[in-house]
PADRENLUM-813009 format. One line per 8 residues: number of its first residue (from 1); their letters; for each residue x, y negated, z negated of N, C-alpha, C. Coordinates in steps of 0.2 Angstrom, whole numbers, m for minus. Last residue first. Example, Ala and Ser with C-alpha at 12.3 -4.5 7.8 and 13.67 -1.06 7.14 Angstrom:
2> sa> 64 11 m35 68 5 m36 64 0 m39 | 66 28 m39 62 22 m39 66 16 m39
//
This chain:
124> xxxxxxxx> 120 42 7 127 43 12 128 51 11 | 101 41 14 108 40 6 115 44 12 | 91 42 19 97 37 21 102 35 17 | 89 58 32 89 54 23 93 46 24 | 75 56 42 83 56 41 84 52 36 | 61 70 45 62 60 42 72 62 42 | 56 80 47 53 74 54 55 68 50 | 55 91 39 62 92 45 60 85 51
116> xxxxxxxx> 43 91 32 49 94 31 53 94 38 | 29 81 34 30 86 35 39 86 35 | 19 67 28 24 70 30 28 76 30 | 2 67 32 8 71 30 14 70 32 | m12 53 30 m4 56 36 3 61 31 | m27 50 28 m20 52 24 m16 54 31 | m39 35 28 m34 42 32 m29 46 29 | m47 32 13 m41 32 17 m39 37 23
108> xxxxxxxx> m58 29 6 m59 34 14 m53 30 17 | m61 24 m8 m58 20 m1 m56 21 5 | m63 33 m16 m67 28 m15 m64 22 m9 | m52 41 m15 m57 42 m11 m61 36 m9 | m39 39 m22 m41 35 m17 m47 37 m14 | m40 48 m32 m41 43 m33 m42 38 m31 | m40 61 m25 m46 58 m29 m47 51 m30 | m27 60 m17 m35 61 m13 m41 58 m17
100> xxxxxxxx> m15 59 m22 m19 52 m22 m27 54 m19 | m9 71 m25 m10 68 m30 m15 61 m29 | m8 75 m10 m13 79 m13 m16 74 m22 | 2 67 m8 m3 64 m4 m10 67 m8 | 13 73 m16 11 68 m16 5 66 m15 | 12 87 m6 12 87 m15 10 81 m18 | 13 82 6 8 83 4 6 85 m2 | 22 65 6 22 73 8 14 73 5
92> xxxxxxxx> 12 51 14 14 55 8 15 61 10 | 2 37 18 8 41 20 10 43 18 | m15 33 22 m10 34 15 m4 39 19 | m23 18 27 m18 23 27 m15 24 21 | m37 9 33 m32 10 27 m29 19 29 | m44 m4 41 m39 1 41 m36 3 35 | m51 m16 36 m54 m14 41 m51 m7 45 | m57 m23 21 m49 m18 24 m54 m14 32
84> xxxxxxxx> m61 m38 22 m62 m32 22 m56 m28 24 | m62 m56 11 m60 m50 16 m61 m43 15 | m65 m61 0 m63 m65 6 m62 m61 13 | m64 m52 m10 m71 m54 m7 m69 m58 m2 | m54 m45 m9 m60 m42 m4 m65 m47 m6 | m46 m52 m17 m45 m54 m10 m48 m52 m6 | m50 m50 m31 m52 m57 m28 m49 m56 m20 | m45 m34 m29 m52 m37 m30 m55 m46 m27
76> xxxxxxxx> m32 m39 m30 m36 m36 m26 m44 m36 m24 | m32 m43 m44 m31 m50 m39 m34 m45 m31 | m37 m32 m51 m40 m38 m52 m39 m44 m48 | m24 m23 m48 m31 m24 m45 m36 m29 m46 | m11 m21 m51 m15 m28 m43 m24 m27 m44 | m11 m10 m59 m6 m17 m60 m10 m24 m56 | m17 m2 m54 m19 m3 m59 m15 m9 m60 | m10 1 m42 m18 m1 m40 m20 m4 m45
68> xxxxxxxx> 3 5 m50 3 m1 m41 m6 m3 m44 | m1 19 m53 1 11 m58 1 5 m54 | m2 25 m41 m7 22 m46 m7 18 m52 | 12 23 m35 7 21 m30 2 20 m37 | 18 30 m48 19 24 m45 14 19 m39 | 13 43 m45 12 41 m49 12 32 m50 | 18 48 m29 10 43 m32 10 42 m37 | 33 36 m30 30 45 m28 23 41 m29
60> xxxxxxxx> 38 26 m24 44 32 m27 41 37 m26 | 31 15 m11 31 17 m19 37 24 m20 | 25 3 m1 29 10 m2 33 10 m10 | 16 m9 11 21 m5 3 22 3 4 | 10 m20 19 18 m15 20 20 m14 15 | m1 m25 23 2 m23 17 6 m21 21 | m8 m35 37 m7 m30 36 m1 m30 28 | m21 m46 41 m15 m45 37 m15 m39 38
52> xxxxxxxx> m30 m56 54 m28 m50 51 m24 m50 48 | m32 m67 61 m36 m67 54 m34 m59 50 | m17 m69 68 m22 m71 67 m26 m70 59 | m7 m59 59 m8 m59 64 m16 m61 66 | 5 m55 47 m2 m59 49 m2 m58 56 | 11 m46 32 12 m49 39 6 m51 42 | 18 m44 16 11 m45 20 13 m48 27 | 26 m32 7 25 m40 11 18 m38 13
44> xxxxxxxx> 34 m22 m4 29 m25 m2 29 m32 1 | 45 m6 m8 45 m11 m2 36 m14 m4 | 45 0 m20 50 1 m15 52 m5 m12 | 39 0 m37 39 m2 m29 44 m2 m24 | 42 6 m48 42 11 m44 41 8 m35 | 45 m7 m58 49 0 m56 48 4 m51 | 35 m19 m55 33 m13 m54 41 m9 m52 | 36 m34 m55 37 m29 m61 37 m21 m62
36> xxxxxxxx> 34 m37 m41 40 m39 m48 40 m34 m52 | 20 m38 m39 24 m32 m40 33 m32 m41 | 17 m50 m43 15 m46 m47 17 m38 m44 | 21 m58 m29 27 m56 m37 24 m53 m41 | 11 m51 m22 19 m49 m21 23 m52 m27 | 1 m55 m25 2 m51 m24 9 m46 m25 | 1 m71 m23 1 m68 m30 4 m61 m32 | 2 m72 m10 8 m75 m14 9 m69 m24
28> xxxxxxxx> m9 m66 m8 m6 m62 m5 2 m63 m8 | m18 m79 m12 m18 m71 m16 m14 m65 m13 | m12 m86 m2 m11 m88 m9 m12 m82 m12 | m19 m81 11 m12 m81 8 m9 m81 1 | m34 m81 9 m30 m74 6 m22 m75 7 | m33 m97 8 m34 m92 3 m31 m85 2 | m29 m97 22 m26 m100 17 m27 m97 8 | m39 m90 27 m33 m88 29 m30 m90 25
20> xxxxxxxx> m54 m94 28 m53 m90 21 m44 m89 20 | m62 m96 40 m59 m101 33 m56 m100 27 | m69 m80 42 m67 m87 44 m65 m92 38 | m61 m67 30 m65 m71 34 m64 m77 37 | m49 m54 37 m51 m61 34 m54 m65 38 | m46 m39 37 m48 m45 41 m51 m50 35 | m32 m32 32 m37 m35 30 m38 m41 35 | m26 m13 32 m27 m21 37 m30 m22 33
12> xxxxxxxx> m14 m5 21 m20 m6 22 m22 m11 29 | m4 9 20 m6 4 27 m12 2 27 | 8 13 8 m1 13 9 2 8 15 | 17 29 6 17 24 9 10 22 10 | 28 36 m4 21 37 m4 19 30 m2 | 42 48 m7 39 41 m5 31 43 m3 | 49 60 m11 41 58 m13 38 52 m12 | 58 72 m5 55 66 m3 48 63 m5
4> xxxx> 70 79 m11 65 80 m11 60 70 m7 | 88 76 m1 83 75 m8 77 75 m6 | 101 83 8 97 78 5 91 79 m1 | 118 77 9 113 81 5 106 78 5
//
């Protein structure tokens, strides 16, 4: 059986400044149990590669995605001063994706649709 699909995926990168690696870890440490709290978080880590991070989150629908940016945003903010989002993505059907255009503008994400008949449910 499968169910309506309203996961709502963000792919930011953050390059980080010279000397700063250790730092934007620490606010990265922050990051992730402050979404502890968050009912609607899915999945959130951070990966590295050299001075680059990548987020790996995902939310229930965009409602949840905009409690997310309301919950972090003050430790977000301390991490762009250390760093730039040098990529940012939004993954969402487009009922959802439609919900995040305004409010992510300010951040000229890409958006990516997820279209009907190109994901496999993973409920039994």
């Amino acid at each position: 059986m499968l169910t309506l699909d309203t996961c709502c995926t963000l792919v930011p990168y953050f390059e980080i400044e010279d000397g700063q690696l250790d730092a934007f870890k620490a606010l990265a440490r922050q990051l992730v149990a402050k979404t502890r709290t968050e009912p609607g978080c899915m999945h959130y880590a951070f990966s590295f590669n050299g001075n680059i991070a990548h987020c790996r989150e995902g939310y229930v629908d965009a409602a949840a995605l905009l409690a997310h940016r309301e919950n972090v945003g003050e430790l977000l903010g301390q991490a762009l001063k250390i760093s730039k989002i040098i990529r940012f993505e939004v993954h969402a059907p487009a009922a959802e994706a439609d919900k995040l255009r305004g409010p992510m503008a300010s951040r000229n994400p890409e958006f990516f649709v997820l279209e009907e008949g190109f994901r496999r449910s993973c409920e039994a």
